[in-house]
C-alpha positions as CSV (number, residue, x, y, z in Angstrom):
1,X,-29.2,-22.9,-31.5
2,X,-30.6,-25.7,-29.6
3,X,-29.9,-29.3,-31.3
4,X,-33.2,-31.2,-31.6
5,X,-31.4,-34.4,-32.5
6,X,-32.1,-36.5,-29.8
7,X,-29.4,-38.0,-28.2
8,X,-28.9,-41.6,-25.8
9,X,-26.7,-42.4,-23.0
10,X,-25.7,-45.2,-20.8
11,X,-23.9,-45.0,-17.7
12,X,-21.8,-47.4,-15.9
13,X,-21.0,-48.1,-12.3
14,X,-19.3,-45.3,-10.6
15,X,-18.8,-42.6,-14.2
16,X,-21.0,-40.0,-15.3
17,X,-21.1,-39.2,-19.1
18,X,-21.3,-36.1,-21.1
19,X,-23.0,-35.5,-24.3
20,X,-22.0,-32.6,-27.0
21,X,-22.1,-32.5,-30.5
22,X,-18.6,-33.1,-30.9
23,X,-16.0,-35.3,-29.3
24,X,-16.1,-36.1,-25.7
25,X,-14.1,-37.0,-22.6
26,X,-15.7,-39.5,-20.1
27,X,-13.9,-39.6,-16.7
28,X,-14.8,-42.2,-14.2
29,X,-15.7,-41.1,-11.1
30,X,-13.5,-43.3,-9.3
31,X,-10.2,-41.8,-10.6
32,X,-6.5,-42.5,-8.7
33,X,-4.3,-40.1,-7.6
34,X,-1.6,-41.2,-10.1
35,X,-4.5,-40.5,-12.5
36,X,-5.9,-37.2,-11.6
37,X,-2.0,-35.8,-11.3
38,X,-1.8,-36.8,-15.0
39,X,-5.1,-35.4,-15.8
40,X,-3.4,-32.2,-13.9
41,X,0.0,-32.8,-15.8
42,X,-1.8,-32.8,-19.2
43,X,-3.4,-29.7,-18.1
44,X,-0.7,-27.8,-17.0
45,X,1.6,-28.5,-20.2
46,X,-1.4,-27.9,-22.6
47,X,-1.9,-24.1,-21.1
48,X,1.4,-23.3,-20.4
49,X,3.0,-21.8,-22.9
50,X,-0.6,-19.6,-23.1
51,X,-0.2,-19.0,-19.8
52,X,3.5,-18.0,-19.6
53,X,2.7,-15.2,-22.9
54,X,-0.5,-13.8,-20.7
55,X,1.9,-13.4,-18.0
56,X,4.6,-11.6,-20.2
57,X,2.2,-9.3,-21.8
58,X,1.6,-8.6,-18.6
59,X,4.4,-7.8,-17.1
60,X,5.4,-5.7,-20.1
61,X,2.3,-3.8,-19.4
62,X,3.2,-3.2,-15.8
63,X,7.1,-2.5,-16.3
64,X,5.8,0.2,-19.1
65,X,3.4,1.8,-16.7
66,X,6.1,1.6,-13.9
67,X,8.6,3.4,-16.7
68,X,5.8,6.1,-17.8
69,X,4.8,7.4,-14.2
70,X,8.5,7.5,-13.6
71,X,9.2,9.7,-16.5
72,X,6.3,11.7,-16.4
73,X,7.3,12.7,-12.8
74,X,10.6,13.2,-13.4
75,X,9.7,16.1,-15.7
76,X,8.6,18.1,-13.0
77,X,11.9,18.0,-10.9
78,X,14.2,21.0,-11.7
79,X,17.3,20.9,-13.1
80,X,19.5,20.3,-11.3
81,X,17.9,17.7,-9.1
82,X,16.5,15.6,-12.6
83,X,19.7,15.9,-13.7
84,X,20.9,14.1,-10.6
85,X,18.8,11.0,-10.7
86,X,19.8,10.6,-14.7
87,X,23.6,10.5,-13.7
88,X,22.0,7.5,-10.7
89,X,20.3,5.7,-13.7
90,X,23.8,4.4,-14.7
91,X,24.5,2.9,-11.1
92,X,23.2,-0.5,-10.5
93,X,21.7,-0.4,-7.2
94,X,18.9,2.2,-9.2
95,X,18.6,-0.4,-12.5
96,X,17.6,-3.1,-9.8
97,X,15.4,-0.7,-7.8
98,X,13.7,0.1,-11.5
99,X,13.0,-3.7,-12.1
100,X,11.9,-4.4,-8.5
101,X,9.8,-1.7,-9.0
102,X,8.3,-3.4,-12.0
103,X,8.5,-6.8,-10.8
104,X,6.5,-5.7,-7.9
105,X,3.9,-3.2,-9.4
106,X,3.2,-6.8,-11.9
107,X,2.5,-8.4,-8.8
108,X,0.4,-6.3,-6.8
109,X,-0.8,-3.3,-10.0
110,X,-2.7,-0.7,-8.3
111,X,-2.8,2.7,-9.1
112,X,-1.9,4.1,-5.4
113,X,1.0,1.5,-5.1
114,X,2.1,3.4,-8.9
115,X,2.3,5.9,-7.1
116,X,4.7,5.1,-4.1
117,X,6.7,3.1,-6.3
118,X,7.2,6.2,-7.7
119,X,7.7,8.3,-5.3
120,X,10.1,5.9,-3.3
121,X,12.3,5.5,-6.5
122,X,12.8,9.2,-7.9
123,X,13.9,9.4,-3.8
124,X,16.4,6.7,-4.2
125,X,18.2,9.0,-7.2
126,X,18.6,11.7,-4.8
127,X,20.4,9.7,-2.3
128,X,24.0,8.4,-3.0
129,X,24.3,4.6,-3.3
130,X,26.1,4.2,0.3
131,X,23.3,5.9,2.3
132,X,21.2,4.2,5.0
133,X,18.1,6.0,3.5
134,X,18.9,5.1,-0.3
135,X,19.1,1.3,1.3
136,X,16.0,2.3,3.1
137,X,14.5,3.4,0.0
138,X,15.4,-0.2,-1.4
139,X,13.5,-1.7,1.5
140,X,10.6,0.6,1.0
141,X,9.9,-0.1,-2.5
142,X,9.8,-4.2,-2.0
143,X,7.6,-3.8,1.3
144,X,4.9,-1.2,0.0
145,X,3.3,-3.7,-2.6
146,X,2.6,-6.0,0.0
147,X,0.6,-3.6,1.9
148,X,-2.7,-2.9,1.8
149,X,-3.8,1.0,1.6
150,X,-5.3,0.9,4.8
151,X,-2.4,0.3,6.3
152,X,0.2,2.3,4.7
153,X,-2.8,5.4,5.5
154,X,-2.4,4.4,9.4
155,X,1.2,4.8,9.5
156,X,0.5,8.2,7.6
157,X,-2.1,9.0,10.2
158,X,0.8,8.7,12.9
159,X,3.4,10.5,11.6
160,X,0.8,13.2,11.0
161,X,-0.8,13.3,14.2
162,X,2.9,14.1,16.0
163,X,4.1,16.5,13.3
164,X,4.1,19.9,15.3
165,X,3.1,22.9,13.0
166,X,4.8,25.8,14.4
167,X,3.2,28.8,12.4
168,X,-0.5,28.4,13.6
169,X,-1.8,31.4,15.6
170,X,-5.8,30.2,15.6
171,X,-8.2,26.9,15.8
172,X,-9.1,27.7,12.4
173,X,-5.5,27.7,11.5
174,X,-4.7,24.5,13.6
175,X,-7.9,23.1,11.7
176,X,-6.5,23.8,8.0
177,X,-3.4,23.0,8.6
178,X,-2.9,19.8,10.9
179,X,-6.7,18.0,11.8
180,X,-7.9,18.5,8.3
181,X,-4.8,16.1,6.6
182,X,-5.3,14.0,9.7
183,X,-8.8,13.4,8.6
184,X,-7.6,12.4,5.3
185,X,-6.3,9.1,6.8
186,X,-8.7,8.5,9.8
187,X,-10.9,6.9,7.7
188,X,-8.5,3.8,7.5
189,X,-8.8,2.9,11.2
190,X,-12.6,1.0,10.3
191,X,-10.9,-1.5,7.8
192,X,-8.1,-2.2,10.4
193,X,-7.8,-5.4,12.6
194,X,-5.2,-6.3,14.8
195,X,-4.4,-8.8,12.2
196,X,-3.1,-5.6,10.0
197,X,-1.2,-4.3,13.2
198,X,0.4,-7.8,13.7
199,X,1.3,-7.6,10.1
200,X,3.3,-3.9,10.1
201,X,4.8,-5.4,12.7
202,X,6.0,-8.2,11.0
203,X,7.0,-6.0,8.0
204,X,9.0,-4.4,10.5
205,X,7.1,-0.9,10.0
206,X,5.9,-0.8,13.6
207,X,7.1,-2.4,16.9
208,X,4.2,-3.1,19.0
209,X,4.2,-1.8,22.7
210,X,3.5,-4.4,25.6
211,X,2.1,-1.1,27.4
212,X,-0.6,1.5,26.5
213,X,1.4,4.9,27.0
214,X,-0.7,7.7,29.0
215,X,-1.2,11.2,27.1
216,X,-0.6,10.0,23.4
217,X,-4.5,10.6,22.4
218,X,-5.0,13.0,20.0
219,X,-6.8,15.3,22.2
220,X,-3.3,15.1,24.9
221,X,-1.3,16.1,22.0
222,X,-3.3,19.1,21.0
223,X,-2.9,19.5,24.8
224,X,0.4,19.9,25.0
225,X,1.4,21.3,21.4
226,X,-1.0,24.2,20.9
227,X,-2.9,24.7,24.4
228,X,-2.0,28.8,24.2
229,X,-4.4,28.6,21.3
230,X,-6.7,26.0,22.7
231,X,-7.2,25.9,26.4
232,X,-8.6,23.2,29.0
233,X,-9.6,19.5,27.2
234,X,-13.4,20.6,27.1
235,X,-12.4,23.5,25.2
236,X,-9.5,22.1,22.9
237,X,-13.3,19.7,21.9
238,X,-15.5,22.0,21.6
239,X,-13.7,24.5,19.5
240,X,-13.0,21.5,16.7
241,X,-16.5,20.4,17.1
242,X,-17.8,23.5,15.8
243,X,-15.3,23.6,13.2
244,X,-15.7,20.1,11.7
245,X,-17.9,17.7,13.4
246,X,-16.2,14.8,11.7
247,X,-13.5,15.7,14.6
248,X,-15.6,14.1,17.2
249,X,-15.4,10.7,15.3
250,X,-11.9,11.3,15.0
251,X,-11.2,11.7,18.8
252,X,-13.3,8.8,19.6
253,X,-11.4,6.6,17.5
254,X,-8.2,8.1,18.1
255,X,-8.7,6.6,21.7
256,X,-8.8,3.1,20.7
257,X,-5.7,2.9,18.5
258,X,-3.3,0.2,19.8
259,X,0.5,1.3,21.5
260,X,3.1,1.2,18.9
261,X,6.1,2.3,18.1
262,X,7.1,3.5,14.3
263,X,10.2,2.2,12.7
264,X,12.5,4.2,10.2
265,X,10.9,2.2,7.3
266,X,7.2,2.6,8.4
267,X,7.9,6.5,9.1
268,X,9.6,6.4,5.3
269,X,6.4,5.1,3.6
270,X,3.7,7.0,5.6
271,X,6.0,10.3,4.4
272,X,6.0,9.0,1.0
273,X,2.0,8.9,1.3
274,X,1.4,11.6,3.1
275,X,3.3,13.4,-0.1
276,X,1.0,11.8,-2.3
277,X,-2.3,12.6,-0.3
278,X,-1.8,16.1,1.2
279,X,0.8,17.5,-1.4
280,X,2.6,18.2,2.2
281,X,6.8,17.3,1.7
282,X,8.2,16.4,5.0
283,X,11.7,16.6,5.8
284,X,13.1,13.1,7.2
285,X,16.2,12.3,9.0
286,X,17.8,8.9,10.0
Protein backbone atom coordinates (compact mmCIF):
# COMPACT_ATOMS: atom_id res chain seq x y z
CA UNK A 1 0.00 0.00 0.00
CA UNK A 2 0.99 3.39 -0.71
CA UNK A 3 1.81 5.59 2.56
CA UNK A 4 -0.13 8.82 2.43
CA UNK A 5 1.76 10.26 5.43
CA UNK A 6 3.54 12.93 3.99
CA UNK A 7 6.96 13.03 4.52
CA UNK A 8 9.97 16.17 4.47
CA UNK A 9 13.52 16.21 3.53
CA UNK A 10 16.46 18.38 3.55
CA UNK A 11 19.50 17.98 1.71
CA UNK A 12 22.91 19.12 2.23
CA UNK A 13 25.90 20.02 0.09
CA UNK A 14 27.19 17.22 -1.91
CA UNK A 15 24.52 13.99 -0.19
CA UNK A 16 21.39 12.85 -1.39
CA UNK A 17 18.78 11.43 1.22
CA UNK A 18 16.47 8.60 1.23
CA UNK A 19 13.13 8.35 2.74
CA UNK A 20 11.32 4.83 3.92
CA UNK A 21 9.13 4.07 6.55
CA UNK A 22 11.72 2.54 8.61
CA UNK A 23 15.29 3.30 9.41
CA UNK A 24 17.62 4.79 6.87
CA UNK A 25 21.15 5.09 5.65
CA UNK A 26 22.28 8.51 4.28
CA UNK A 27 25.64 8.40 2.31
CA UNK A 28 27.35 11.50 1.24
CA UNK A 29 28.07 11.71 -2.03
CA UNK A 30 31.49 12.64 -1.54
CA UNK A 31 32.67 9.46 0.02
CA UNK A 32 36.72 8.37 0.30
CA UNK A 33 38.20 5.47 -0.81
CA UNK A 34 39.13 4.36 2.80
CA UNK A 35 35.35 4.89 3.15
CA UNK A 36 33.67 3.08 0.38
CA UNK A 37 36.26 -0.05 1.05
CA UNK A 38 34.67 -0.19 4.42
CA UNK A 39 31.17 0.36 3.14
CA UNK A 40 32.44 -2.81 0.75
CA UNK A 41 34.06 -4.53 3.91
CA UNK A 42 30.79 -4.27 5.83
CA UNK A 43 29.17 -5.68 2.85
CA UNK A 44 31.14 -8.49 2.20
CA UNK A 45 31.27 -9.83 5.98
CA UNK A 46 27.46 -9.28 6.37
CA UNK A 47 26.66 -11.73 3.19
CA UNK A 48 29.21 -13.98 3.57
CA UNK A 49 28.42 -16.65 5.38
CA UNK A 50 24.90 -16.47 3.15
CA UNK A 51 26.91 -16.46 0.39
CA UNK A 52 29.38 -19.28 1.25
CA UNK A 53 25.90 -21.80 2.22
CA UNK A 54 24.35 -20.75 -1.46
CA UNK A 55 27.60 -21.80 -2.83
CA UNK A 56 27.75 -25.17 -0.88
CA UNK A 57 24.17 -26.10 -1.70
CA UNK A 58 25.36 -25.60 -4.73
CA UNK A 59 28.07 -27.52 -5.23
CA UNK A 60 26.34 -30.38 -3.46
CA UNK A 61 23.72 -30.11 -6.11
CA UNK A 62 26.33 -30.30 -8.86
CA UNK A 63 28.62 -33.08 -7.25
CA UNK A 64 25.11 -35.16 -6.89
CA UNK A 65 24.17 -34.65 -10.47
CA UNK A 66 27.95 -35.38 -11.51
CA UNK A 67 27.49 -38.78 -9.16
CA UNK A 68 23.85 -39.67 -10.72
CA UNK A 69 24.79 -39.43 -14.49
CA UNK A 70 27.83 -41.40 -13.58
CA UNK A 71 25.89 -44.21 -12.05
CA UNK A 72 23.12 -44.21 -14.31
CA UNK A 73 25.61 -44.74 -17.19
CA UNK A 74 27.57 -47.15 -15.65
CA UNK A 75 24.55 -49.44 -15.52
CA UNK A 76 24.58 -49.88 -19.10
CA UNK A 77 28.25 -51.16 -19.33
CA UNK A 78 28.51 -55.01 -19.29
CA UNK A 79 29.98 -56.87 -16.85
CA UNK A 80 32.87 -57.20 -17.09
CA UNK A 81 33.88 -53.85 -18.29
CA UNK A 82 31.51 -52.08 -15.13
CA UNK A 83 33.17 -54.36 -13.04
CA UNK A 84 36.49 -52.86 -14.16
CA UNK A 85 35.88 -49.20 -13.44
CA UNK A 86 34.43 -50.30 -9.74
CA UNK A 87 37.84 -52.06 -8.95
CA UNK A 88 39.48 -48.13 -10.55
CA UNK A 89 37.12 -46.38 -7.96
CA UNK A 90 39.58 -47.50 -5.20
CA UNK A 91 42.62 -45.85 -7.06
CA UNK A 92 43.24 -42.21 -6.40
CA UNK A 93 43.97 -40.78 -9.63
CA UNK A 94 39.87 -41.78 -10.42
CA UNK A 95 38.60 -40.26 -6.75
CA UNK A 96 40.41 -36.93 -8.01
CA UNK A 97 39.08 -37.26 -11.50
CA UNK A 98 35.47 -37.77 -9.70
CA UNK A 99 35.91 -34.41 -7.69
CA UNK A 100 37.38 -32.51 -10.64
CA UNK A 101 34.62 -33.64 -12.35
CA UNK A 102 32.34 -32.11 -9.72
CA UNK A 103 34.39 -29.21 -9.04
CA UNK A 104 34.20 -28.39 -12.62
CA UNK A 105 30.56 -29.29 -13.65
CA UNK A 106 29.78 -26.57 -10.25
CA UNK A 107 31.61 -24.13 -12.20
CA UNK A 108 30.49 -24.34 -15.61
CA UNK A 109 26.73 -26.75 -14.97
CA UNK A 110 25.43 -27.50 -18.36
CA UNK A 111 23.70 -30.38 -19.35
CA UNK A 112 26.03 -31.15 -22.54
CA UNK A 113 29.22 -30.57 -20.42
CA UNK A 114 27.21 -33.54 -17.85
CA UNK A 115 27.52 -35.28 -20.42
CA UNK A 116 31.30 -35.31 -21.40
CA UNK A 117 32.27 -35.23 -17.97
CA UNK A 118 30.77 -38.35 -18.13
CA UNK A 119 31.71 -39.80 -20.82
CA UNK A 120 35.49 -38.77 -20.30
CA UNK A 121 35.45 -40.35 -16.70
CA UNK A 122 33.74 -43.82 -17.20
CA UNK A 123 36.87 -43.71 -20.08
CA UNK A 124 39.41 -43.06 -17.52
CA UNK A 125 38.20 -46.52 -15.53
CA UNK A 126 38.94 -48.40 -18.53
CA UNK A 127 42.36 -47.22 -18.83
CA UNK A 128 45.13 -48.26 -16.27
CA UNK A 129 46.47 -45.48 -14.06
CA UNK A 130 50.01 -45.31 -16.03
CA UNK A 131 48.52 -44.77 -19.46
CA UNK A 132 49.06 -41.66 -21.64
CA UNK A 133 45.33 -41.73 -22.49
CA UNK A 134 44.03 -42.24 -18.75
CA UNK A 135 46.44 -38.93 -18.22
CA UNK A 136 44.84 -37.68 -21.27
CA UNK A 137 41.52 -38.42 -20.04
CA UNK A 138 42.60 -36.22 -16.78
CA UNK A 139 43.40 -33.45 -19.14
CA UNK A 140 40.18 -33.82 -21.01
CA UNK A 141 37.88 -33.57 -18.11
CA UNK A 142 39.58 -30.11 -16.67
CA UNK A 143 39.71 -28.56 -20.34
CA UNK A 144 36.00 -29.43 -21.56
CA UNK A 145 34.20 -27.10 -19.00
CA UNK A 146 35.99 -24.28 -20.18
CA UNK A 147 34.76 -24.73 -23.65
CA UNK A 148 32.05 -23.59 -25.22
CA UNK A 149 29.79 -26.17 -27.35
CA UNK A 150 30.48 -24.58 -30.40
CA UNK A 151 33.74 -25.33 -30.10
CA UNK A 152 34.07 -28.72 -28.81
CA UNK A 153 31.24 -29.43 -32.15
CA UNK A 154 34.13 -27.98 -34.53
CA UNK A 155 36.74 -30.24 -33.33
CA UNK A 156 33.91 -33.08 -33.76
CA UNK A 157 33.19 -31.71 -37.21
CA UNK A 158 37.06 -32.45 -38.11
CA UNK A 159 37.58 -35.63 -36.85
CA UNK A 160 34.45 -36.51 -38.66
CA UNK A 161 35.07 -35.00 -41.90
CA UNK A 162 38.60 -37.30 -42.23
CA UNK A 163 37.05 -40.48 -40.73
CA UNK A 164 37.08 -42.78 -43.96
CA UNK A 165 33.90 -45.17 -43.97
CA UNK A 166 34.95 -48.20 -45.77
CA UNK A 167 31.62 -50.20 -46.25
CA UNK A 168 29.73 -47.60 -48.45
CA UNK A 169 28.90 -48.82 -51.97
CA UNK A 170 26.36 -45.67 -52.99
CA UNK A 171 25.81 -41.71 -52.51
CA UNK A 172 22.92 -42.50 -50.61
CA UNK A 173 25.05 -44.67 -48.50
CA UNK A 174 27.94 -42.06 -48.27
CA UNK A 175 25.02 -39.66 -47.38
CA UNK A 176 23.63 -41.77 -44.28
CA UNK A 177 26.58 -42.69 -43.14
CA UNK A 178 29.37 -39.83 -43.22
CA UNK A 179 27.67 -36.14 -44.51
CA UNK A 180 24.58 -36.70 -42.52
CA UNK A 181 26.76 -36.72 -38.82
CA UNK A 182 28.89 -34.09 -40.50
CA UNK A 183 25.84 -31.96 -40.67
CA UNK A 184 25.16 -32.47 -37.20
CA UNK A 185 28.14 -30.23 -36.26
CA UNK A 186 28.30 -27.85 -39.27
CA UNK A 187 25.97 -25.72 -37.74
CA UNK A 188 28.72 -24.61 -35.13
CA UNK A 189 30.98 -22.91 -37.81
CA UNK A 190 28.28 -19.48 -37.63
CA UNK A 191 28.93 -18.90 -33.86
CA UNK A 192 32.80 -19.34 -34.47
CA UNK A 193 35.41 -16.40 -34.53
CA UNK A 194 38.90 -16.65 -34.81
CA UNK A 195 38.80 -15.56 -31.29
CA UNK A 196 37.43 -19.38 -30.58
CA UNK A 197 40.19 -20.77 -32.88
CA UNK A 198 42.89 -18.67 -31.06
CA UNK A 199 41.35 -20.14 -27.92
CA UNK A 200 41.60 -24.26 -28.89
CA UNK A 201 44.72 -23.21 -29.65
CA UNK A 202 45.57 -22.02 -26.46
CA UNK A 203 43.84 -24.95 -24.79
CA UNK A 204 46.23 -26.83 -26.67
CA UNK A 205 43.35 -28.69 -28.76
CA UNK A 206 44.46 -27.40 -32.10
CA UNK A 207 47.85 -26.01 -33.48
CA UNK A 208 47.15 -23.47 -35.91
CA UNK A 209 48.84 -23.72 -39.41
CA UNK A 210 50.93 -20.56 -40.72
CA UNK A 211 49.75 -22.10 -44.36
CA UNK A 212 46.36 -22.94 -45.90
CA UNK A 213 47.00 -26.71 -47.13
CA UNK A 214 45.62 -27.40 -50.82
CA UNK A 215 42.97 -30.34 -51.22
CA UNK A 216 41.63 -30.54 -47.45
CA UNK A 217 37.96 -29.08 -48.57
CA UNK A 218 35.34 -31.26 -47.96
CA UNK A 219 34.50 -31.67 -51.48
CA UNK A 220 38.73 -32.84 -52.16
CA UNK A 221 38.23 -35.38 -49.52
CA UNK A 222 35.12 -36.94 -50.97
CA UNK A 223 37.49 -36.65 -54.02
CA UNK A 224 39.88 -38.74 -53.02
CA UNK A 225 38.10 -41.22 -50.47
CA UNK A 226 35.10 -42.30 -52.40
CA UNK A 227 35.51 -40.97 -56.18
CA UNK A 228 34.61 -44.75 -57.61
CA UNK A 229 31.21 -43.93 -56.10
CA UNK A 230 31.24 -40.29 -56.89
CA UNK A 231 33.00 -39.16 -59.99
CA UNK A 232 34.40 -35.67 -61.30
CA UNK A 233 33.91 -32.50 -58.52
CA UNK A 234 30.68 -31.34 -60.51
CA UNK A 235 29.31 -34.65 -59.93
CA UNK A 236 30.64 -35.54 -56.31
CA UNK A 237 28.06 -31.83 -55.91
CA UNK A 238 25.46 -32.49 -57.60
CA UNK A 239 24.71 -35.89 -56.48
CA UNK A 240 24.67 -34.53 -52.58
CA UNK A 241 22.65 -31.65 -53.76
CA UNK A 242 19.86 -33.69 -54.73
CA UNK A 243 20.20 -35.72 -51.77
CA UNK A 244 20.24 -32.93 -49.04
CA UNK A 245 20.43 -29.42 -50.12
CA UNK A 246 21.68 -28.42 -46.68
CA UNK A 247 25.01 -30.00 -48.36
CA UNK A 248 25.54 -26.95 -50.54
CA UNK A 249 25.73 -24.73 -47.31
CA UNK A 250 28.02 -27.16 -45.94
CA UNK A 251 30.52 -27.10 -48.88
CA UNK A 252 30.48 -23.42 -48.94
CA UNK A 253 31.39 -23.11 -45.54
CA UNK A 254 33.63 -25.95 -45.36
CA UNK A 255 35.83 -23.72 -47.70
CA UNK A 256 36.35 -21.02 -45.33
CA UNK A 257 37.46 -22.99 -42.34
CA UNK A 258 40.90 -21.83 -41.03
CA UNK A 259 44.33 -24.47 -41.42
CA UNK A 260 44.81 -26.35 -38.33
CA UNK A 261 46.16 -28.99 -37.01
CA UNK A 262 44.35 -31.37 -34.19
CA UNK A 263 46.14 -32.32 -31.06
CA UNK A 264 45.72 -35.77 -29.15
CA UNK A 265 43.53 -33.84 -26.61
CA UNK A 266 41.25 -31.93 -29.08
CA UNK A 267 40.90 -35.34 -31.24
CA UNK A 268 39.94 -36.96 -27.52
CA UNK A 269 37.02 -34.59 -26.87
CA UNK A 270 35.56 -34.24 -30.40
CA UNK A 271 35.39 -38.39 -30.05
CA UNK A 272 33.93 -38.10 -26.81
CA UNK A 273 31.09 -35.76 -28.54
CA UNK A 274 30.80 -37.23 -31.46
CA UNK A 275 29.77 -40.47 -29.03
CA UNK A 276 27.32 -38.30 -27.46
CA UNK A 277 25.75 -36.73 -30.69
CA UNK A 278 25.75 -39.54 -33.37
CA UNK A 279 25.75 -42.69 -31.02
CA UNK A 280 28.91 -43.51 -33.40
CA UNK A 281 32.00 -45.12 -30.96
CA UNK A 282 35.34 -44.46 -32.61
CA UNK A 283 38.28 -46.37 -31.92
CA UNK A 284 41.41 -43.93 -30.78
CA UNK A 285 44.90 -44.60 -30.59
CA UNK A 286 47.85 -42.53 -29.14
Amino acid sequence: MINDEIQNQQSGDNSFNCQAGGNITIINNGITQENAKQIFMEMFKANMPKLREIAKEEANKSAEQVSDSIALELAKFDKVNSEAILKRLTDADMQIALIEAQKNYAKYPDSNKLEQLTKLFLSKGLETRISLRNMMLDEAINTVPKMSQPQIDFLSYIVQKFTFIADVKTSQELYEKYLKKLLVFSPSFDKLTLNDINYLDYLNCIKNRPYKIVDNDIVSVLKKQYSHILGSDSNIKNDLYQIDIEAKELIKKDLNLPSIDLTPLGILIAIKNIEIKTNEVINWSF
